[in-house]
ChimeraX commands (.cxc) that place a marker at each C-alpha (Angstrom):
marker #1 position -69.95,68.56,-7.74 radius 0.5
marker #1 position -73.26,69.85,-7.98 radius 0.5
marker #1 position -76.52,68.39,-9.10 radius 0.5
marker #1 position -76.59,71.39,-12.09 radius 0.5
marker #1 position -72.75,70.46,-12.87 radius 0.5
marker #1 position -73.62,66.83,-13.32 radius 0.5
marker #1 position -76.92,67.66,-15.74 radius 0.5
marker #1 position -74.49,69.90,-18.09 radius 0.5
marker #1 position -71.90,66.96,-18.47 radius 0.5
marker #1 position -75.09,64.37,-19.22 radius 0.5
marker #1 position -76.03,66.56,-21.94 radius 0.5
marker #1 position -73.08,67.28,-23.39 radius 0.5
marker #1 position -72.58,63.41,-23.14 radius 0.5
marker #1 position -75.74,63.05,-24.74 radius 0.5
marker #1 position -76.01,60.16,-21.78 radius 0.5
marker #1 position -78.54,59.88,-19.15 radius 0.5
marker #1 position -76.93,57.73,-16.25 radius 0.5
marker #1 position -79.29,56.20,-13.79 radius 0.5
marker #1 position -76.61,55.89,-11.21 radius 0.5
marker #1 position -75.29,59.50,-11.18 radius 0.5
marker #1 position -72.39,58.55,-8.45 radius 0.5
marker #1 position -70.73,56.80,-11.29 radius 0.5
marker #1 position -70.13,59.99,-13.42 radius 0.5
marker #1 position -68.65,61.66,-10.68 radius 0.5
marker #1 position -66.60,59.18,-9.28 radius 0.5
marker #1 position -65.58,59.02,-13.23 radius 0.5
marker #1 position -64.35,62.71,-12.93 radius 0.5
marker #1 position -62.83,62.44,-9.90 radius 0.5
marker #1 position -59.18,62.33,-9.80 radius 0.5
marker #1 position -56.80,60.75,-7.20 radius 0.5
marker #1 position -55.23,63.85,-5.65 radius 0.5
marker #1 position -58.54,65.01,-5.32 radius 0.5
marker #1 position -59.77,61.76,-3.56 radius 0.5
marker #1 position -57.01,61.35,-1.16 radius 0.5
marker #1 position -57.08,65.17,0.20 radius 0.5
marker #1 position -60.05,64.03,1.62 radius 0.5
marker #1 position -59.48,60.92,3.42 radius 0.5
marker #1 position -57.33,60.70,6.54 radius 0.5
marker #1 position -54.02,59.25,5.98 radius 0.5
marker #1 position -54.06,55.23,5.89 radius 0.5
marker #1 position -57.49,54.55,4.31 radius 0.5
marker #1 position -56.40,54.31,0.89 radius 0.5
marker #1 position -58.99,52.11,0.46 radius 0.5
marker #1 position -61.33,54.40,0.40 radius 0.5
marker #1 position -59.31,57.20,-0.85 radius 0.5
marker #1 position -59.67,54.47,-4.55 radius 0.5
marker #1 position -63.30,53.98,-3.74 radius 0.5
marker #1 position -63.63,57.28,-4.70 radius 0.5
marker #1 position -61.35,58.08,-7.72 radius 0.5
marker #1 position -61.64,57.38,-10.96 radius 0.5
marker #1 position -58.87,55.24,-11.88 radius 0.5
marker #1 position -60.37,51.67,-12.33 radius 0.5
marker #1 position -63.17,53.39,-14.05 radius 0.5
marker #1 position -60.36,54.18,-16.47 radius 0.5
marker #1 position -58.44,51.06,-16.51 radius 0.5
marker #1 position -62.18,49.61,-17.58 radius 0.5
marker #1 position -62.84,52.04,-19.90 radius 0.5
marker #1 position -59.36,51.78,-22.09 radius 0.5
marker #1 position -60.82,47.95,-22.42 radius 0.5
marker #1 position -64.17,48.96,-23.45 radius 0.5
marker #1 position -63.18,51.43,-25.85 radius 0.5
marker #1 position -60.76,48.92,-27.41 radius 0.5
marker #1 position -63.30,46.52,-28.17 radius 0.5
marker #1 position -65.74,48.88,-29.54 radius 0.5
marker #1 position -62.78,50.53,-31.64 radius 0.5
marker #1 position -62.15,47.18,-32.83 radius 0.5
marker #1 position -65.47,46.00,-33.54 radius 0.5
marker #1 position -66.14,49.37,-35.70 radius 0.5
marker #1 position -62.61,48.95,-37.49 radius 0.5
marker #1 position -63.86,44.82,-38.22 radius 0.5
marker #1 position -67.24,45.88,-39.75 radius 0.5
marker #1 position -65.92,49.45,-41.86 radius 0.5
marker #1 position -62.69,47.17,-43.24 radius 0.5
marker #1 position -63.68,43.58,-43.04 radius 0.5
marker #1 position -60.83,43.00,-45.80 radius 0.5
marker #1 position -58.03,44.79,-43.99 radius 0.5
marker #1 position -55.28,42.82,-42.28 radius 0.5
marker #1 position -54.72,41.93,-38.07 radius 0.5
marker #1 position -51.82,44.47,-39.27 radius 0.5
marker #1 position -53.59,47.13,-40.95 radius 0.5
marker #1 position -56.35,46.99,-38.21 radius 0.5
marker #1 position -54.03,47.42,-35.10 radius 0.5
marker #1 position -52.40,49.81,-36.23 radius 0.5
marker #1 position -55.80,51.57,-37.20 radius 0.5
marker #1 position -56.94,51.10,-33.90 radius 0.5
marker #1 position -53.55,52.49,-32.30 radius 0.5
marker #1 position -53.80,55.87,-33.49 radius 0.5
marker #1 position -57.63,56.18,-32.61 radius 0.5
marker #1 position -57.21,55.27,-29.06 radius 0.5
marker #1 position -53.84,56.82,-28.62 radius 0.5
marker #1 position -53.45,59.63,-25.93 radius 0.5
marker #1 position -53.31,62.59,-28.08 radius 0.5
marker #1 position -56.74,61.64,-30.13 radius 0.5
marker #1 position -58.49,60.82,-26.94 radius 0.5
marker #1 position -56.86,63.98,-25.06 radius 0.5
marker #1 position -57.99,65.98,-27.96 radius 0.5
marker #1 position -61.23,64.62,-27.94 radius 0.5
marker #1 position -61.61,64.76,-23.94 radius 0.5
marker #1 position -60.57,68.63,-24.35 radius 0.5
marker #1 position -63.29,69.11,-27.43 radius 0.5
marker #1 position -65.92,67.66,-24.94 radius 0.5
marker #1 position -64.77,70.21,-21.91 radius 0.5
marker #1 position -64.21,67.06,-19.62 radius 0.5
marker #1 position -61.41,68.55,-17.90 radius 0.5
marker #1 position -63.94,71.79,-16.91 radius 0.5
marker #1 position -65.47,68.82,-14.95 radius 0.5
marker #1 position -62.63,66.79,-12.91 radius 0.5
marker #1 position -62.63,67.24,-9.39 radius 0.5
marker #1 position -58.75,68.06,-8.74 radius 0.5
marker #1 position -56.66,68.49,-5.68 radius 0.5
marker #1 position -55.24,71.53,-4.71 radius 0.5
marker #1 position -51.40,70.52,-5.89 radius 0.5
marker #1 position -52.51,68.84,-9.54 radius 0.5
marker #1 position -54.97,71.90,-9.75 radius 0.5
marker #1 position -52.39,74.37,-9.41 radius 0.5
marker #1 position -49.99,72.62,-12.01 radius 0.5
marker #1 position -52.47,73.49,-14.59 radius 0.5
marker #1 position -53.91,69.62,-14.13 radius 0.5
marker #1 position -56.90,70.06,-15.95 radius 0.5
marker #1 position -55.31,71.05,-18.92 radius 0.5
marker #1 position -52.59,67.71,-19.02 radius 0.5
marker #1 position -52.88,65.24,-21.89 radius 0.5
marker #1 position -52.17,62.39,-19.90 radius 0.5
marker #1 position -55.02,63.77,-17.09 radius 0.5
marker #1 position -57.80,64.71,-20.13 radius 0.5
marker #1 position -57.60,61.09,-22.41 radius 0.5
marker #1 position -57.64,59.61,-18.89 radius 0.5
marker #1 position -60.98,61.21,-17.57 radius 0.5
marker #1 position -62.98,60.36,-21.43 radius 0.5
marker #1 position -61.68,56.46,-20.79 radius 0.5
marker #1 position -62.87,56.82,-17.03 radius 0.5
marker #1 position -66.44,58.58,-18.56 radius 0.5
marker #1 position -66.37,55.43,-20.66 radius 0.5
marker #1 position -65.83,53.25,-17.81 radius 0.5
marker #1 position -68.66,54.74,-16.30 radius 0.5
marker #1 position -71.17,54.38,-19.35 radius 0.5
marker #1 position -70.67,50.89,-19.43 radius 0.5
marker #1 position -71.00,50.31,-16.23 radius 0.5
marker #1 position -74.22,51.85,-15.90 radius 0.5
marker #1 position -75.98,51.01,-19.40 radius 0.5
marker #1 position -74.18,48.16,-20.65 radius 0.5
marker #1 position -72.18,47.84,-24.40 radius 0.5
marker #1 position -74.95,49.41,-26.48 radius 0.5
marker #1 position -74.70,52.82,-25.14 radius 0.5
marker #1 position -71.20,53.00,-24.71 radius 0.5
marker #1 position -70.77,52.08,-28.25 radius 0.5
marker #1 position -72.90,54.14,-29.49 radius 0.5
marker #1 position -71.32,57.27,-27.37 radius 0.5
marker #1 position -67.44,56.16,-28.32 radius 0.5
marker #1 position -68.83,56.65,-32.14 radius 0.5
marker #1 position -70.18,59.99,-31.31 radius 0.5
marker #1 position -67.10,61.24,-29.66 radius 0.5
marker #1 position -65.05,59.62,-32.10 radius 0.5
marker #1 position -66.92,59.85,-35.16 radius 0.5
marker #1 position -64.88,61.93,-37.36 radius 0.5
marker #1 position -61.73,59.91,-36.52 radius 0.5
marker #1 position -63.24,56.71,-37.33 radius 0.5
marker #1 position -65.05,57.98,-40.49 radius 0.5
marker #1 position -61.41,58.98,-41.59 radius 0.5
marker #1 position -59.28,56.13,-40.36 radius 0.5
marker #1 position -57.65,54.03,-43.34 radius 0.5
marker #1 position -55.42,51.10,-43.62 radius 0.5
marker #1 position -52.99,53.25,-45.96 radius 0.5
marker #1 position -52.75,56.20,-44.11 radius 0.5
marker #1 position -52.46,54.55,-40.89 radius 0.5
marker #1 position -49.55,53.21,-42.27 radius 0.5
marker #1 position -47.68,55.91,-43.74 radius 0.5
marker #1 position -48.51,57.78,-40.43 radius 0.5
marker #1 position -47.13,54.97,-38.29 radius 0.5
marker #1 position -44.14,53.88,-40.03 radius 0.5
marker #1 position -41.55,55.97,-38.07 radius 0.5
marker #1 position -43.25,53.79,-34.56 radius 0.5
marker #1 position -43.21,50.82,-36.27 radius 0.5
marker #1 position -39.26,51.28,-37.39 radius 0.5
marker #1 position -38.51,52.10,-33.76 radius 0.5
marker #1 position -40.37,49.32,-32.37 radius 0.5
marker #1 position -38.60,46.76,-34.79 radius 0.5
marker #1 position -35.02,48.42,-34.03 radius 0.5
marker #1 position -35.63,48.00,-30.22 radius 0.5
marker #1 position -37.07,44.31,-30.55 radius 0.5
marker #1 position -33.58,43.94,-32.08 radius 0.5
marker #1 position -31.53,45.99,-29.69 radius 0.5
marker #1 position -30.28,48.70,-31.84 radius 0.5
marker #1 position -29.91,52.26,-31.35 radius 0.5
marker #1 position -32.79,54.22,-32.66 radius 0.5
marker #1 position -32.55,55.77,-36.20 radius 0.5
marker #1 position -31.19,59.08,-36.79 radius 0.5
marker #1 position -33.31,61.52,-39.65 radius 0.5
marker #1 position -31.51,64.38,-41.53 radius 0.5
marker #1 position -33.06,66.89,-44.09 radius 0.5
marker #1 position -30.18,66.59,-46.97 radius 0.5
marker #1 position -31.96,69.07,-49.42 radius 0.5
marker #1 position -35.01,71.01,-49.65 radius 0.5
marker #1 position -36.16,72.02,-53.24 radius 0.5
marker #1 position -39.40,74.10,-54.74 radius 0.5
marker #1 position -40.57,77.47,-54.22 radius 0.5
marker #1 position -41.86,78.44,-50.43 radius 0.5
marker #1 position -45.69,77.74,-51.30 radius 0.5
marker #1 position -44.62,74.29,-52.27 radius 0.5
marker #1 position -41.66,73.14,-50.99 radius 0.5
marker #1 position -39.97,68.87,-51.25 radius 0.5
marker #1 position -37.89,68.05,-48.17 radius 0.5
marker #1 position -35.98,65.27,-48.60 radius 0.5
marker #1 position -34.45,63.51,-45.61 radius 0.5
marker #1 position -31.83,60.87,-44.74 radius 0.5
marker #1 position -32.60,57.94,-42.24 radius 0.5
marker #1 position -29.97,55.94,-41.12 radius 0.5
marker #1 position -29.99,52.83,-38.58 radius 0.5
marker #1 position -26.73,50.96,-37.93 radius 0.5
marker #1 position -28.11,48.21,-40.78 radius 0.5
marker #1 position -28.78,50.72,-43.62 radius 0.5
marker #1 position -29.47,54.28,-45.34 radius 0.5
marker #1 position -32.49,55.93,-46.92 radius 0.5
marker #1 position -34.00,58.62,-48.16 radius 0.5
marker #1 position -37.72,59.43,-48.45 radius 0.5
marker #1 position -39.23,62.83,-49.83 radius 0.5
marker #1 position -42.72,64.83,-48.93 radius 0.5
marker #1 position -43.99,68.03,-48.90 radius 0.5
marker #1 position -43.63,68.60,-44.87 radius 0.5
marker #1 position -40.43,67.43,-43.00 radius 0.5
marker #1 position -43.12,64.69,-41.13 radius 0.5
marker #1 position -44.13,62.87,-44.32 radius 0.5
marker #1 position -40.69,62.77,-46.23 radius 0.5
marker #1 position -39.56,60.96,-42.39 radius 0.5
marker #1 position -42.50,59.13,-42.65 radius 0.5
marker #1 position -41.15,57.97,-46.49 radius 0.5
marker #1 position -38.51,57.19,-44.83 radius 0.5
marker #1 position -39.40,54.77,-42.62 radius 0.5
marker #1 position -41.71,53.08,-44.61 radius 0.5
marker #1 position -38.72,52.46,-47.42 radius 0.5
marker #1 position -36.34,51.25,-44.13 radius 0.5
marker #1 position -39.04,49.04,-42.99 radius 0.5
marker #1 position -39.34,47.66,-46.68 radius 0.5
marker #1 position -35.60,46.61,-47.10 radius 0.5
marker #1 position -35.65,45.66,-43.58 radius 0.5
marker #1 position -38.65,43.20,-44.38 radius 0.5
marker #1 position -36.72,42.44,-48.35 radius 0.5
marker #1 position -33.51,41.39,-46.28 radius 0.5
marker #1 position -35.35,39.53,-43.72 radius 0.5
marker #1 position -36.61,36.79,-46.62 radius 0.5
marker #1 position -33.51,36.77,-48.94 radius 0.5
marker #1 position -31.94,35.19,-45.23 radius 0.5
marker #1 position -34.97,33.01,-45.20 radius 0.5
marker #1 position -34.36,31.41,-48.67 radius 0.5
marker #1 position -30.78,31.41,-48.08 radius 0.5
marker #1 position -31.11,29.50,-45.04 radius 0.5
marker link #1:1,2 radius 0.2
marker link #1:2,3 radius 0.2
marker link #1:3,4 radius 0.2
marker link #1:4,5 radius 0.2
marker link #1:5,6 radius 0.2
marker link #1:6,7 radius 0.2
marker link #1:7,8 radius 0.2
marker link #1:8,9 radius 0.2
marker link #1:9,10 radius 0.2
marker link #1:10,11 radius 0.2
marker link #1:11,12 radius 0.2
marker link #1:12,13 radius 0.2
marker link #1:13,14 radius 0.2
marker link #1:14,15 radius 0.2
marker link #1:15,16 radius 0.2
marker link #1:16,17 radius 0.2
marker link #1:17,18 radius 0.2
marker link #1:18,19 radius 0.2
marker link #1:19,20 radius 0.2
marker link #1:20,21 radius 0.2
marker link #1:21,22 radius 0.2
marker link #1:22,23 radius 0.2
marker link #1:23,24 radius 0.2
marker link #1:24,25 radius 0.2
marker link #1:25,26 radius 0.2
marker link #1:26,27 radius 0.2
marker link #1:27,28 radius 0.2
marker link #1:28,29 radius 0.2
marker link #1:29,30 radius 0.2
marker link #1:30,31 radius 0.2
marker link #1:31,32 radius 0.2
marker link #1:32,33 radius 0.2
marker link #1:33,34 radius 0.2
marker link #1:34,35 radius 0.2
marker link #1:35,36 radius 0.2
marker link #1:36,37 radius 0.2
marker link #1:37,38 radius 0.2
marker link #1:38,39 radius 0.2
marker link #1:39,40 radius 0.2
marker link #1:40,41 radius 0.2
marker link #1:41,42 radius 0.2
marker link #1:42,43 radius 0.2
marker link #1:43,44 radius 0.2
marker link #1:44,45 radius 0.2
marker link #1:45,46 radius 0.2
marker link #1:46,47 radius 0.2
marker link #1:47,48 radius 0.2
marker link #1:48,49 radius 0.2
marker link #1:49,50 radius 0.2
marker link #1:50,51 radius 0.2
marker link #1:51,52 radius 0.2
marker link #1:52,53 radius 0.2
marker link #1:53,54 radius 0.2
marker link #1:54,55 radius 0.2
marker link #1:55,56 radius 0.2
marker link #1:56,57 radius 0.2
marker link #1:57,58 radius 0.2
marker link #1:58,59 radius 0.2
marker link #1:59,60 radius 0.2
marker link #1:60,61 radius 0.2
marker link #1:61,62 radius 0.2
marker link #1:62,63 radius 0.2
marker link #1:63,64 radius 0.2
marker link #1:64,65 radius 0.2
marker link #1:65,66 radius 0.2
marker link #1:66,67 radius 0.2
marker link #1:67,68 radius 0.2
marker link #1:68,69 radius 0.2
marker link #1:69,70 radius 0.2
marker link #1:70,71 radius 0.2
marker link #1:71,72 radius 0.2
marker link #1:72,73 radius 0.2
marker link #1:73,74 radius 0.2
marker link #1:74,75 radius 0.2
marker link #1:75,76 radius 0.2
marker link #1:76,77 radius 0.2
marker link #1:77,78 radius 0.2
marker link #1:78,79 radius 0.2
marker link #1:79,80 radius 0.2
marker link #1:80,81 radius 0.2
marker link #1:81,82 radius 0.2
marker link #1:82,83 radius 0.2
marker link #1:83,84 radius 0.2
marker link #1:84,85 radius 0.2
marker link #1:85,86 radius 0.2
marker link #1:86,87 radius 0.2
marker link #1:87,88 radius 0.2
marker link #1:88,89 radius 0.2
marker link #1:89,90 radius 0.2
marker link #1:90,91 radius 0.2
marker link #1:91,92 radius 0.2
marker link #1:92,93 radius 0.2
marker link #1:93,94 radius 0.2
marker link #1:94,95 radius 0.2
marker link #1:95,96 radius 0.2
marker link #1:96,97 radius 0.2
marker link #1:97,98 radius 0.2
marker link #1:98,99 radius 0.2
marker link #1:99,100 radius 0.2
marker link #1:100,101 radius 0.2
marker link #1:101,102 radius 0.2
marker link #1:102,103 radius 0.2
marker link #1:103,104 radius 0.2
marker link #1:104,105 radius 0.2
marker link #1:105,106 radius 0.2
marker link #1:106,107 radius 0.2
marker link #1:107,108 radius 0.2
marker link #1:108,109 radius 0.2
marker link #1:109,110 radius 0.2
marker link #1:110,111 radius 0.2
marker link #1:111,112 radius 0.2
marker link #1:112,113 radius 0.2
marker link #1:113,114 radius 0.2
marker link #1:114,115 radius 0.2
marker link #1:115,116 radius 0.2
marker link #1:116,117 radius 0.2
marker link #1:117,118 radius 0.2
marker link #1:118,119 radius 0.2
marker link #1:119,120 radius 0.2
marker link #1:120,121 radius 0.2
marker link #1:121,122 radius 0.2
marker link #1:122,123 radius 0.2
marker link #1:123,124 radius 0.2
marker link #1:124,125 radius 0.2
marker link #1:125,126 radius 0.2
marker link #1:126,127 radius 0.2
marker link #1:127,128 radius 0.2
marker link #1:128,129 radius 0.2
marker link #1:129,130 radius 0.2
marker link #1:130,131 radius 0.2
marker link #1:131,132 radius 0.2
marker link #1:132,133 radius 0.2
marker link #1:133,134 radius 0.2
marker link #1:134,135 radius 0.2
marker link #1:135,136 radius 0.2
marker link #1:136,137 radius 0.2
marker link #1:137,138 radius 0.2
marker link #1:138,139 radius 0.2
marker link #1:139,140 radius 0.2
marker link #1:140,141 radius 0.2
marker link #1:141,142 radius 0.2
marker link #1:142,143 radius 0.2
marker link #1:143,144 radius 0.2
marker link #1:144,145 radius 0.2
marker link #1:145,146 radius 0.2
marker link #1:146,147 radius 0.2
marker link #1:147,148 radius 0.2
marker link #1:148,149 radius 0.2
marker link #1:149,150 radius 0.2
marker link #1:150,151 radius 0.2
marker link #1:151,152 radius 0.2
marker link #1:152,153 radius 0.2
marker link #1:153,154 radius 0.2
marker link #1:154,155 radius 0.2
marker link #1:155,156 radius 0.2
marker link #1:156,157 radius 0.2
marker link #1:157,158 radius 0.2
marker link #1:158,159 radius 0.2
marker link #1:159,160 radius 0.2
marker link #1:160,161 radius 0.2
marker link #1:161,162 radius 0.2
marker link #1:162,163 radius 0.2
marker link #1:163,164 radius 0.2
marker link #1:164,165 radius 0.2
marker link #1:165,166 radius 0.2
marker link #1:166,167 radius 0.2
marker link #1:167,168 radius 0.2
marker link #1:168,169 radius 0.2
marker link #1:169,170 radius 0.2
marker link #1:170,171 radius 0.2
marker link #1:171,172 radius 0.2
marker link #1:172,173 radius 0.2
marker link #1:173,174 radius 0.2
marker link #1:174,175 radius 0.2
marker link #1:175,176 radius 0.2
marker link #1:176,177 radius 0.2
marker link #1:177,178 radius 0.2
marker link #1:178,179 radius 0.2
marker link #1:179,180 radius 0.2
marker link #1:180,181 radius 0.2
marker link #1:181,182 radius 0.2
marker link #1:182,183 radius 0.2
marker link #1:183,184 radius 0.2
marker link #1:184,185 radius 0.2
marker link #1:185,186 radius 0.2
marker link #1:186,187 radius 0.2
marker link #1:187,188 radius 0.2
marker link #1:188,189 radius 0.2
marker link #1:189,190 radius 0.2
marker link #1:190,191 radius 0.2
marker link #1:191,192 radius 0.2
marker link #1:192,193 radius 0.2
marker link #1:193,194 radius 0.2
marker link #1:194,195 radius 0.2
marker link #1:195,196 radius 0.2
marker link #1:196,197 radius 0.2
marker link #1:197,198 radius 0.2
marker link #1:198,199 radius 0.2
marker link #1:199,200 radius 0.2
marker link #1:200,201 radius 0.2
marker link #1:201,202 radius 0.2
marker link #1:202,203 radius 0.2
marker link #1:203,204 radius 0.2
marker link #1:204,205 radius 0.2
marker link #1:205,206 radius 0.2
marker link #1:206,207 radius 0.2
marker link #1:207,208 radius 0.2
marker link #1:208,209 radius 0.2
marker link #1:209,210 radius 0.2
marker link #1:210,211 radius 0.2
marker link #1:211,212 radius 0.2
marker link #1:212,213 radius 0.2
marker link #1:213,214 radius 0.2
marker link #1:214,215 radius 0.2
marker link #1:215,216 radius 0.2
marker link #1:216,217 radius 0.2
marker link #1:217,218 radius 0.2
marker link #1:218,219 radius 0.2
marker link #1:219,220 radius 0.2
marker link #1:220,221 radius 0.2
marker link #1:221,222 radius 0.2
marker link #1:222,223 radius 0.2
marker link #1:223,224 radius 0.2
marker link #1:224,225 radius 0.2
marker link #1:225,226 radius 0.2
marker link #1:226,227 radius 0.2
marker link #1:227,228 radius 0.2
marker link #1:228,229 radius 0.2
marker link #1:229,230 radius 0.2
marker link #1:230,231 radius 0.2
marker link #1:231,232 radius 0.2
marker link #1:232,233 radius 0.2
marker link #1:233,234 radius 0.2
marker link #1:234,235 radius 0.2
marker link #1:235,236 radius 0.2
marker link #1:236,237 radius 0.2
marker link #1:237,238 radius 0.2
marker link #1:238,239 radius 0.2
marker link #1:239,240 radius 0.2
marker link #1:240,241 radius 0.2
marker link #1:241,242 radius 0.2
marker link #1:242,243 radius 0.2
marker link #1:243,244 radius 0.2
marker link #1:244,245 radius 0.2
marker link #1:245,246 radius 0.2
view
């Protein structure tokens, strides 16, 4: 990577790093790393890829998600918040993010991943914007980093919300609950649609081996999302009437 490559990712950064090896070691992935050392010095082969950068970014952006999330809802819930904090530093909001910044113009791929259409990956572009993170903090320290993760991530923090994290969550958190208690996962049917085209109501049926349901919306995505939420609700209602009963 050139000196001239390096300059354009700073500036669309809007980050100056003193120790320039960091950003490309931070764009560097592992295929591309170990095509150029000799067989048996993986040592070196991680020395120069970018995947503890990453594993230290995903922490870094946590906290400063967090810390953002703490001071824009101080009266929101451990609940409300981590599930807030889920969807902003899930893959597909960072992937989407990493492929609004160009990142994935910049990683340094091996032939193989190059050729498998690497750079355009989900899993390869959220993983190259937590390594950039990595690499901000390493070099500056919390202040810039935080102050680059709300840049990058402004609009989705300006428009994250306790109730619509919720809504848009409930169908995860029903699956979670069912696995914690080792059922099969629950099944959704559309069992009527009604309105004119422009402004059709889906409604759809959920059923888990303890119940049935039926939640409406104007997409197929929110009346499942209805759903869940009403599951997850008589879930919670049955949950204390065995409490009092017991």
């Amino acid at each position: 990577m050139g000196a001239s490559d390096l300059e354009q990712l700073e500036h669309i950064l809007g980050y100056k790093f003193g120790d320039c090896s960091l950003l490309e070691r931070a764009v560097t992935h592992r295929s591309w790393a170990h095509e150029r050392v000799s067989p048996g010095r993986g040592r070196q082969a991680r020395q120069l890829h970018n995947e503890a950068l990453e594993f230290l970014g995903d922490s870094v952006l946590g906290l400063v998600v967090a810390d953002y999330l703490c001071r824009a809802y101080p009266e929101a819930t451990e609940g409300e918040l981590s599930r807030m904090k889920h969807r902003l530093v899930s893959e597909p909001t960072l992937a989407r993010i990493s492929a609004q910044l160009t990142l994935g113009e910049f990683v340094r791929l091996g032939r193989g991943e190059a050729k498998s259409g690497g750079k355009g990956k989900r899993a390869l572009l959220s993983d190259v914007l937590e390594a950039v993170i990595g690499a901000i903090f390493l070099d500056g320290g919390l202040e810039p980093v935080a102050a680059f993760v709300e840049l990058a991530l402004g609009e989705d923090l300006r428009q994250a919300d306790p109730a619509a994290a919720a809504a848009a969550d409930a169908k995860t958190m029903l699956q979670e609950k069912l696995q914690a208690l080792q059922q099969p996962v629950p099944q959704y049917r559309v069992v009527e649609t009604l309105g004119p085209p422009h402004r059709r109501t889906f409604h759809v049926e959920l059923r888990w081996s303890g119940g049935c349901v039926r939640g409406e919306g104007h997409t197929i995505k929110a009346a499942e999302a209805a759903a869940a939420q009403f599951a997850l609700e008589e879930m919670q209602a049955t949950e204390a009437h065995r409490h009092r009963d017991s």
